[in-house]
N, C-alpha and C positions, 0 to 999 in steps of 0.2 A: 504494500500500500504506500503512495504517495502521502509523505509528512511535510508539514510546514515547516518552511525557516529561511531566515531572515536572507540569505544567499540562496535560495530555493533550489529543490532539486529535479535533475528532469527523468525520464521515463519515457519507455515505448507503450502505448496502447494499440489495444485491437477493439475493433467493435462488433453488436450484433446486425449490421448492415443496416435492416429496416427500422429499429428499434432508437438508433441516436443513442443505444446503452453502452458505455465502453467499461477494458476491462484492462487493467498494466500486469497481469499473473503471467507471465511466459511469453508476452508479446512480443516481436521485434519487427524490422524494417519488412522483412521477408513478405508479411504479411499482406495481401491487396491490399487490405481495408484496416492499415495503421499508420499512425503516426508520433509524434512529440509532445509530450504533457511536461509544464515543471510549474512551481507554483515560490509564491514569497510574500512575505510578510514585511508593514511598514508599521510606525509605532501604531496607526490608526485603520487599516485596512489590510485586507487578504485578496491575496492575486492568483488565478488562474489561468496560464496563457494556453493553446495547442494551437496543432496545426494537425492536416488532415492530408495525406499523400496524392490521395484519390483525386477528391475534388480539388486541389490545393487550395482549399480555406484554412486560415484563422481564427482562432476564436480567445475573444476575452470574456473574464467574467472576473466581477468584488464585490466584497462585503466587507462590512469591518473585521475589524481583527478577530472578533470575540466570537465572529460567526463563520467560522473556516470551514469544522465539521459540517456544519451544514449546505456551506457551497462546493466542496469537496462532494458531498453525497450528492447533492442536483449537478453535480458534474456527469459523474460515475453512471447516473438514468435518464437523464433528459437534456442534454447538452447541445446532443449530435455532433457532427453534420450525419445524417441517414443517408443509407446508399441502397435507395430499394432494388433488388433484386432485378424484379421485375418490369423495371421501366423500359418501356418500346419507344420514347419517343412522342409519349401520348399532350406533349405540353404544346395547345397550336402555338403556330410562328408570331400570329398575330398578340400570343399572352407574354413572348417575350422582351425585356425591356429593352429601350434601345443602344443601352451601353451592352447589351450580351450583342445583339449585331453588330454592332460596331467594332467588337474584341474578334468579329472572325471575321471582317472587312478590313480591319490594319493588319491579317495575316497574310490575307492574297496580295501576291506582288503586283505593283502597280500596273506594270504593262499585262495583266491580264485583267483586271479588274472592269475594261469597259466591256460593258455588255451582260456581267454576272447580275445574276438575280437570283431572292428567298424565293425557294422554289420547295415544292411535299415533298415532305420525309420518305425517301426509299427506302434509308437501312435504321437501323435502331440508335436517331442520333436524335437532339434538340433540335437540331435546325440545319438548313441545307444550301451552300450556294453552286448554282450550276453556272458556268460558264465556256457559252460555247464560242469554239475556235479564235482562240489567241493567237492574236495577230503574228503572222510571220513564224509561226512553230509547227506547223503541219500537225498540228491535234486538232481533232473535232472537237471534244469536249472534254472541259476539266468539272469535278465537283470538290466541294470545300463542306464535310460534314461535322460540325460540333457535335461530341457527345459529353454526356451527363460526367461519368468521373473515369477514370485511366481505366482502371480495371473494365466496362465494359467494352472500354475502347480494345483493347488487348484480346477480348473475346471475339469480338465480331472479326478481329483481323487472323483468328489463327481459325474461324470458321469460313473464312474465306479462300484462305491457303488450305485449307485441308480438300477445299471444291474445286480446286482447278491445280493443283502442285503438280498433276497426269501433263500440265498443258505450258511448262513453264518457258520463257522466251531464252534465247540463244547466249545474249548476254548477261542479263539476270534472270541465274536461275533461283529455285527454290526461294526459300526465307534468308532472303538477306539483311544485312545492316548498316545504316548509312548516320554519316556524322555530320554537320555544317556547320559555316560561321555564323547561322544566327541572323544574318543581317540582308544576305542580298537575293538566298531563296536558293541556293544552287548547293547540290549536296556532293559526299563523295562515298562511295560501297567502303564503307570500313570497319574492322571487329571491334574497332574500342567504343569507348563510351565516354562522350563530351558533352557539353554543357544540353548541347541539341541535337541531337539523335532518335533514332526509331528504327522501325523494321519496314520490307518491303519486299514487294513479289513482281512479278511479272509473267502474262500467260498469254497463249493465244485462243482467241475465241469468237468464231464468226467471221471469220476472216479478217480480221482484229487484232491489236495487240494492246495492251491491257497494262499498265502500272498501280498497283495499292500500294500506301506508305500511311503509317501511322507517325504522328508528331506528339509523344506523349506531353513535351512541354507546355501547348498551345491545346491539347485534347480533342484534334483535329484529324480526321483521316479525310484521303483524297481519294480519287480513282480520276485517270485520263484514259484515254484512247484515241488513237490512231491505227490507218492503214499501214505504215512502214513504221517496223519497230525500232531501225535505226533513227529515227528522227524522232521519235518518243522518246526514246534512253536520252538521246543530247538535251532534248527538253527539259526530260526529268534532270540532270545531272546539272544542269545550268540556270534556269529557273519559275522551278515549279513550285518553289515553295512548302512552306509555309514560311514567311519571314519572320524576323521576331523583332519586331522597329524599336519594341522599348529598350533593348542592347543597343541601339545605334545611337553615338552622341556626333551629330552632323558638323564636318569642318566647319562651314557656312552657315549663314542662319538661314537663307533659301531653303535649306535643303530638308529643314526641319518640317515636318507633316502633324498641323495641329488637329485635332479632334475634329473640328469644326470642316476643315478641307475634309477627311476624310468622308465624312457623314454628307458632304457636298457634292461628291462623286456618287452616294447609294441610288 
């Protein structure tokens, strides 16, 4: 059990998914659906900070000093964040606020960005951007899918690889892994694991060639396609994206892209 004090201390939690009930007995990172607990005491109040891997939320909570036990215990049952199991996607687009749009509109890189649009949910995500054929990449279409928290992200994409792995393209094959700077959308097939990284497949289908890549950072998976799989790979490899713009500190002040531009272009 997590104890107070004055340097507080921290802790792995697990939760019961749908429940918001968490539990620090044997937890660790390993875990889907864990994260970082530690708590501390000032001469007047009690602090409980976490953080949540899944959904990457934080959470605060205080009471005064004298009331730890009992913010400790409504930590421990009712805190959350919940990770229902079950969710398909059922939240419409239209219930979404427009800073969650706006968080998967600063991830598509610009030069694909005209023409995309919130379009119905195909796979089991919040919300959907499809756009098709970006200027000058010989792809027909890219889609941009938010989902709910990493772990179901990481499901859809290894049910995805498991339906077509029979079908995989020439140069990426299988479940691959890919690493990027984060910044200008362009990735490279590598086994380590950087700031921004995920996994990715490639298959043929329909006379077709096919990229899926999952961005656990941003909680975003993609799918493009194209005719000629060599001009999909260069796309994917150079910029498909997902960018990550809040890592970019712009030489220039031009170069800087405020909220407001962004949401200018939706």
């Amino acid at each position: 059990m997590i104890e107070s004090s004055s340097g507080g201390l921290r802790d792995f939690w697990s939760t019961g998914q749908r429940t918001g009930d968490h539990n620090i007995s044997g937890a660790d990172e390993d875990d889907p659906y864990a994260g970082r607990v530690f708590c501390s005491q000032t001469d007047t109040i009690s602090r409980i900070v976490w953080i949540d891997y899944a959904t990457k939320l934080a959470g605060v909570a205080t009471n005064s000093r004298s009331s730890f036990r009992s913010l400790y215990q409504w930590w421990l049952s009712a805190s959350g964040p919940t990770h229902p199991a079950t969710f398909v996607g059922s939240i419409d687009d239209d219930g979404l606020t427009q800073l969650e749009k706006q968080l998967v509109w600063l991830h598509i890189p610009k030069m694909i960005r005209s023409g995309c649009e919130s379009d119905q949910i195909a796979s089991p995500a919040i919300t959907t951007y499809v756009c098709p054929e970006p200027a000058n990449s010989g792809v027909d279409l890219v889609s941009y899918d938010l989902f709910y928290d990493v772990n179901s992200l990481k499901q859809y994409y290894s049910s995805q690889v498991a339906e077509n792995l029979d079908k995989s393209c020439a140069k990426i094959r299988g479940d691959s892994t890919w690493i990027s700077n984060g910044i200008d959308g362009s990735h490279v097939l590598d086994k380590r694991r950087g700031l921004f990284h995920g996994r990715v497949f490639c298959y043929h289908d329909d006379d077709r060639a096919w990229i899926e890549w999952t961005d656990p950072s941003t909680k975003l998976y993609t799918v493009a396609n194209a005719r000629d799989e060599q001009e999909l790979s260069a796309w994917w490899e150079d910029t498909a994206g997902p960018r990550h713009p809040e890592e970019h500190v712009p030489r220039h002040p031009e170069e800087h892209e405020s909220p407001e531009d962004t949401m200018d272009d939706m």
